[in-house]
C-alpha positions in Angstrom: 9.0 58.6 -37.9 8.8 55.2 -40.0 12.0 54.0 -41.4 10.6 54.0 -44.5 9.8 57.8 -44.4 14.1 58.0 -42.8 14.9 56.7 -45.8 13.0 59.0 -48.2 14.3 61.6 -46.4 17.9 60.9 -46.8 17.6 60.2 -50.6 16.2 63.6 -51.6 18.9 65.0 -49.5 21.7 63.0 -51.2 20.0 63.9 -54.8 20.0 67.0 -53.5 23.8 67.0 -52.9 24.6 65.6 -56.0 22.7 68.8 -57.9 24.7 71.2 -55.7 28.0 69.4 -56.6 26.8 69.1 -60.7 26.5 73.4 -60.4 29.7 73.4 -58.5 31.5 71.1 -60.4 30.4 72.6 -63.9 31.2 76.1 -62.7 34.6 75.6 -61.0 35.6 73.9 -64.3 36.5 70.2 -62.3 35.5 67.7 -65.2 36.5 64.5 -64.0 34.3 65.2 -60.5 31.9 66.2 -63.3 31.4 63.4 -65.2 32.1 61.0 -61.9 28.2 62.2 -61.2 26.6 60.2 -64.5 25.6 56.7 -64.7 26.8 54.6 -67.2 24.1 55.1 -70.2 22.9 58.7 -69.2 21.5 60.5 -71.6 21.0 64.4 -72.4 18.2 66.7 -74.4 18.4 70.4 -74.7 22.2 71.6 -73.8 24.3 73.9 -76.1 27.6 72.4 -75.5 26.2 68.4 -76.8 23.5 67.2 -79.2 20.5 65.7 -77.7 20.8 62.4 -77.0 24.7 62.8 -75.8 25.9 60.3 -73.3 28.0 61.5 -70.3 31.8 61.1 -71.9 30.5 63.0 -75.2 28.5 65.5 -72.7 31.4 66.5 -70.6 33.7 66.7 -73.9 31.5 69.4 -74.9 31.2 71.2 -72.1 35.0 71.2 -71.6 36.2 72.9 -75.1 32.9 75.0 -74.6 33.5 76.6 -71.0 36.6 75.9 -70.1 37.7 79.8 -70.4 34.5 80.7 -70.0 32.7 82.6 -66.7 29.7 80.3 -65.6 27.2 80.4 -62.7 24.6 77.9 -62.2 21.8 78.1 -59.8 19.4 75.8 -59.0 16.7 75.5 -56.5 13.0 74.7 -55.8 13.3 70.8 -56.2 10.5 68.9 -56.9 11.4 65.5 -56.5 9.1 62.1 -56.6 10.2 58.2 -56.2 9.2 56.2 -59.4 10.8 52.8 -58.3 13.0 51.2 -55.4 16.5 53.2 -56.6 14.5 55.7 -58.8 13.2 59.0 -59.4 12.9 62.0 -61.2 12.9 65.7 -60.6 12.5 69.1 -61.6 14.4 71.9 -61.1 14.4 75.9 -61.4 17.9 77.4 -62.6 19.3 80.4 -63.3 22.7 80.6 -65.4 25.1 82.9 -66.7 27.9 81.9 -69.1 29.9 84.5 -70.3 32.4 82.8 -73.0 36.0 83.8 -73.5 38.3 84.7 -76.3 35.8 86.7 -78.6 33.4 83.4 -78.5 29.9 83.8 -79.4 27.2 81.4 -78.0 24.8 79.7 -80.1 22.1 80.7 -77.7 23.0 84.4 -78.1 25.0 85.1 -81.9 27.1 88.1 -81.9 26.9 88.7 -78.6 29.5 87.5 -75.5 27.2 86.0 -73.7 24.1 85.0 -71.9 21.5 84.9 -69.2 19.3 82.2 -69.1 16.1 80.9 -67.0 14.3 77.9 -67.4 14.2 74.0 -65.7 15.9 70.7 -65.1 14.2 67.8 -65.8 15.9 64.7 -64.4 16.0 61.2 -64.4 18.3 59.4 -61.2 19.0 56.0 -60.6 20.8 54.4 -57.0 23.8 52.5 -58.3 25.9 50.3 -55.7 24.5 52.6 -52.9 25.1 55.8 -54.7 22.4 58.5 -56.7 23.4 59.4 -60.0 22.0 61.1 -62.7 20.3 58.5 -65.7 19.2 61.4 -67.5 19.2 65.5 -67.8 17.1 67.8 -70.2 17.3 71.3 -70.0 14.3 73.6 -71.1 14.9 77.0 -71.2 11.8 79.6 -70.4 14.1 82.7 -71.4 17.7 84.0 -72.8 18.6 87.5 -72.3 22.4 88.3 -74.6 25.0 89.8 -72.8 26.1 92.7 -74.7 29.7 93.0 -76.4 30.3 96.0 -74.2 29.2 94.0 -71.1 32.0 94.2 -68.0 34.6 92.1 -68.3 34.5 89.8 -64.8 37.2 90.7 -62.7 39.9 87.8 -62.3 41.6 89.1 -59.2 38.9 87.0 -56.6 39.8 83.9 -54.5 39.4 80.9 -55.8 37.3 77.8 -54.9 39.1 75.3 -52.7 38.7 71.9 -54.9 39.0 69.8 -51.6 37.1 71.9 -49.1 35.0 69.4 -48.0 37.0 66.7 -47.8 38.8 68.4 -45.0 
């Protein structure tokens, strides 16, 4: 294997990493970690909780006094990642979500109702800063939203939580 080809390797696994810790993050409600994944000047299209063009401090802000008591699951898989530049890329993404919002909230995405399931893609933008991938810029389409009913169950609360620090041993 050329070193070249090493090197590609390792990238899309480390922007790979840093998609699994943006779902974590966002779903196990750790903001700072959150926003600690966006490079200065990253912008955002297509998300409920900012207005397009956000940058990463107004981004997080809105996803904080949106979900904060809220129930969220993100999934994302089947990457499709290419190299634009030296330090560059972009990629796309499947996900899968579920946000179920707290204290009689209704989403914009689903009015009158508790909550929602949605399907659709990632489209993102990464730049290498000081040795580190980041995200430059995230749009999120959506292909479908299915409401979760007023009368949907209530999640339970008695589970085990995450472990902030797992893998920092």
């Amino acid at each position: 294997m050329r070193a070249h080809d090493l090197e590609t390797l390792l990238a899309l696994e480390e922007i790979k990493r840093l998609k699994a810790a943006y779902c974590r993050y966002l779903d196990t409600k750790q903001w700072q970690r959150l926003r600690a994944l966006f490079a200065d000047g990253t912008v955002f299209e297509g998300f409920g909780s900012a207005p397009t063009g956000s940058n990463a401090d107004q981004f997080v802000a809105g996803i904080t006094a949106r979900l904060t008591d809220a129930v969220t699951i993100h999934h994302c898989h089947m990457p499709e990642i290419e190299f634009t530049a030296p330090g560059r890329a972009r990629g796309v993404w499947a996900m899968m979500d579920l946000v179920e919002l707290g204290g009689g909230r209704s989403p914009k995405e689903a009015p009158g109702r508790r909550g929602f399931h949605g399907l659709g893609h990632y489209e993102e933008e990464y730049r290498r800063d000081d040795g580190v991938w980041r995200f430059c810029f995230l749009r999120l389409t959506r292909l479908r939203i299915d409401p979760l009913p007023l009368d949907h169950p209530l999640p339970r609360t008695d589970l085990l939580p995450h472990s902030p620090d797992w893998l920092r041993g």
